[in-house]
C-alpha positions in Angstrom: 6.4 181.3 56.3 7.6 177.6 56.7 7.6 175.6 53.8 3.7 173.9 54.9 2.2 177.2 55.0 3.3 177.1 51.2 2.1 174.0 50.3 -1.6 174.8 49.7 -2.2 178.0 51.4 0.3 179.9 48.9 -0.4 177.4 46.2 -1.6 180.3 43.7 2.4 181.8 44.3 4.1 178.4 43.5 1.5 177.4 40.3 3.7 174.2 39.1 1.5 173.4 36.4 1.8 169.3 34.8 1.2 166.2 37.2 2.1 167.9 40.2 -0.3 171.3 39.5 -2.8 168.9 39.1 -3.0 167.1 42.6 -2.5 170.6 44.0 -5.0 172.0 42.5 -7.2 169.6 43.3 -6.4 169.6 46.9 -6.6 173.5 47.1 -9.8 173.6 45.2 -8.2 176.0 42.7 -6.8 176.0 39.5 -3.1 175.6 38.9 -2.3 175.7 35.6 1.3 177.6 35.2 4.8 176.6 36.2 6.9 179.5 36.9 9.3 178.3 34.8 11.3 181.9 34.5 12.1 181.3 38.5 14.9 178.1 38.3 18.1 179.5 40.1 18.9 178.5 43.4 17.3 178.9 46.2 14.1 180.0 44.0 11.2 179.2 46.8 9.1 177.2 44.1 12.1 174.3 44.2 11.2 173.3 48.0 7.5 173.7 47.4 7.7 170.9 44.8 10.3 168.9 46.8 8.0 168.9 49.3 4.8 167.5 47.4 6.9 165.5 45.5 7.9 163.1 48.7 4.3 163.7 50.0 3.0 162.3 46.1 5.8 159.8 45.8 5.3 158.2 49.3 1.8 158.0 48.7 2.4 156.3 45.0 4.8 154.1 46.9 2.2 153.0 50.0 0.1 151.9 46.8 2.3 149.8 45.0 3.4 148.1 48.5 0.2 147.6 49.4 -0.1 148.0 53.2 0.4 151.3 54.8 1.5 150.8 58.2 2.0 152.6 61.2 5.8 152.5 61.1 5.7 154.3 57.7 3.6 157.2 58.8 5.5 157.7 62.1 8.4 157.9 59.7 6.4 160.1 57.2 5.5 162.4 60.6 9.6 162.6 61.5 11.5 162.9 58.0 8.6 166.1 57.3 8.6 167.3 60.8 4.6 168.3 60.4 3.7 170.8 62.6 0.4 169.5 64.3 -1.8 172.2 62.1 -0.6 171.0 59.3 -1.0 167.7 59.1 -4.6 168.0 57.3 -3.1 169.7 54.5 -0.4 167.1 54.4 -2.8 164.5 54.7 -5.2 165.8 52.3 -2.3 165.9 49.2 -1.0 162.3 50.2 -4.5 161.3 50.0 -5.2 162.5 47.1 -1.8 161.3 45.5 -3.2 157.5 46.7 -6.6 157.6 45.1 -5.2 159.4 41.9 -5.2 156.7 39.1 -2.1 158.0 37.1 1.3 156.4 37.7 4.3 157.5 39.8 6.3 158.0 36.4 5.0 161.3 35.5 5.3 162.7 39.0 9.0 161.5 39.0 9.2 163.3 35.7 8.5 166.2 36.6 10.4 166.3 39.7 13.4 165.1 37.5 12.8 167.7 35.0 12.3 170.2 37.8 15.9 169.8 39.6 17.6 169.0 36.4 21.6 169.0 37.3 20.6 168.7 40.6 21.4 164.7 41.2 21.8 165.6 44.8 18.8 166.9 45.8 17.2 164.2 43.2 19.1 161.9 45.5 17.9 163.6 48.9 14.4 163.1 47.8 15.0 159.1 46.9 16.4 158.9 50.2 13.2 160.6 52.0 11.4 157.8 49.8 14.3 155.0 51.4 13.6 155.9 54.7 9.9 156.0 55.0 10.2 152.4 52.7 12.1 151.0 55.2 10.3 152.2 58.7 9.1 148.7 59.1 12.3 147.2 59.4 13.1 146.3 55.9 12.9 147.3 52.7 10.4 145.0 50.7 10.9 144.2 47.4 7.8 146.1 45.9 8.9 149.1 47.5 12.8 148.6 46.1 11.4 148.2 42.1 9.1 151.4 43.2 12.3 152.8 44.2 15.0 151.9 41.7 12.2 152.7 39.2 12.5 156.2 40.7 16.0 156.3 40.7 16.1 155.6 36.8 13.9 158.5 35.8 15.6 160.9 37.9 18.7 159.6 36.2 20.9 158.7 39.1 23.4 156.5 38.4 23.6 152.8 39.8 26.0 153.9 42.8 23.8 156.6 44.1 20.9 154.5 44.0 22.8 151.8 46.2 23.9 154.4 48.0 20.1 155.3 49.2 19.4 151.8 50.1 22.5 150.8 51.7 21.8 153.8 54.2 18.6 152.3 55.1 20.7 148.8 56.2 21.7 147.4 59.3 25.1 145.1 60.3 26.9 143.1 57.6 24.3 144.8 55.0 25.5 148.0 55.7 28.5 148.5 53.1 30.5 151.2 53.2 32.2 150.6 50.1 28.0 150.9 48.6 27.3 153.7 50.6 30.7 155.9 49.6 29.9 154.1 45.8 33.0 153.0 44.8 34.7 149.3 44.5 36.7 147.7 46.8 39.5 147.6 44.6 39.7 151.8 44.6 42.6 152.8 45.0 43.2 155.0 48.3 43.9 158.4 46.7 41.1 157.9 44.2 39.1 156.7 47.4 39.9 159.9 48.9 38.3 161.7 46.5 35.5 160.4 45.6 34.8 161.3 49.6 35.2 164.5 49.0 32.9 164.8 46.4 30.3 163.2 48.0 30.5 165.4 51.3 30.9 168.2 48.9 27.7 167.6 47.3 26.3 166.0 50.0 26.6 169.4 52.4 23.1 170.5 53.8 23.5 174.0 52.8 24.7 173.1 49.6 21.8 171.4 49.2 18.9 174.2 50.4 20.7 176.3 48.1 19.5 173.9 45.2 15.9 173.1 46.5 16.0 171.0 49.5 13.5 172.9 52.0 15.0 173.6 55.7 12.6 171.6 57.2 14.3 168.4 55.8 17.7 169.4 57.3 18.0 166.4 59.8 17.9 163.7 57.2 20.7 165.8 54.7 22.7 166.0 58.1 22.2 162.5 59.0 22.9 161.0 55.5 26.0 163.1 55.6 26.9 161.3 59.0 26.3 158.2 57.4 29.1 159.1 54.7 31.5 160.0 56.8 31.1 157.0 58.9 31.3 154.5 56.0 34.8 156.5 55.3 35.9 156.4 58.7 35.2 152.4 58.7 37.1 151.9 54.9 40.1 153.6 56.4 40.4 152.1 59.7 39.7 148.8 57.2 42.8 149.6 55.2 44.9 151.3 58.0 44.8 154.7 56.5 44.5 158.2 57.9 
């Protein structure tokens, strides 16, 4: 079963219980009052179920605080979740309950960070998903880079991998490499060299479904890992390395 099948029709076999429970529950018309807690290890099925409502709840918190959902944003929502066209109620039906739900995003984010604790990769996968829907219109407005960096905090990223997200997102002279690797300019090359290496380490799409991140999301992980790579190649050709 793809991971929508799971997001309400097997909601009673992924019970999450807090924030997220709650907006499930209500969606699904059931009670959902239990986290499996005793299923955390990799891979465990429950992980990309709450990925996957946690970008749907966080991009709907996000439309909120911005304001002004456009079309842009949910053409990008459509192509980072690659909805299949029967699933798009359900979809629909948890992002628009997320929108009309008066709590905050904070204990969504919670949760999530709480969820995929030691997991800052995945943590930052899902800030990215957030990144890239933000910025559908063209730019990144300043609403949606407090929403964000506010993210970012409570998932406990550090400052670099939450420049790296938004540096992504930017176009020409914006787009930094030195943000996006997240490291100084005045890094030394071996040091340089392996802080790359970490990040495509951590950064490798199966790496990252083995923590959480759901299949479906594989194009982003492979195009963020792209974007890496390219920001090396572009520091190295800048400092006439190989």
């Amino acid at each position: 079963m793809s991971i929508w099948g799971k997001i309400l029709g097997g909601a009673t076999g992924f019970a999450f219980g807090g924030p997220i429970g709650a907006i499930v529950g209500a969606v699904a018309g059931h009670a959902v009052d239990k986290y499996r807690a005793t299923q955390q290890g990799d891979g465990d099925p429950t992980k990309s179920v709450a990925f996957t409502i946690g970008v749907i709840i966080l991009s709907a918190k996000m439309a909120k605080a911005d304001g002004v959902v456009t079309r842009d944003e949910i053409n990008a929502f459509k192509q980072v979740f690659r909805v299949p066209e029967h699933e798009v109620d359900n979809v629909s039906r948890v992002f628009n309950q997320a929108r009309k739900d008066s709590a905050g995003f904070e204990p969504y984010a919670r949760q999530l960070a709480d969820m995929f604790s030691g997991n800052d990769a995945v943590l930052e996968e899902l800030l990215s998903c957030l990144a890239h829907i933000a910025h559908a219109d063209g730019r990144i407005h300043p609403a949606e880079l407090e929403f964000l960096e506010a993210v970012s905090d409570i998932f406990g990223l550090d400052h670099a991998a939450f420049e790296r997200v938004t540096a992504m997102e930017r176009s020409g002279a914006e787009s930094d490499p030195y943000r996006i690797l997240g490291v100084e300019r005045t890094i030394s090359d071996d040091d340089l060299k392996s802080a790359y290496r970490k990040l495509v380490r951590e950064n490798h799409p199966d790496r990252l479904i083995a923590q959480g991140l759901p299949e479906e999301f594989i194009d982003l992980a492979n195009e963020k890992l792209a974007a890496i790579n390219t920001a090396y190649d572009a520091v190295q050709q800048e400092r006439g390395i190989r």
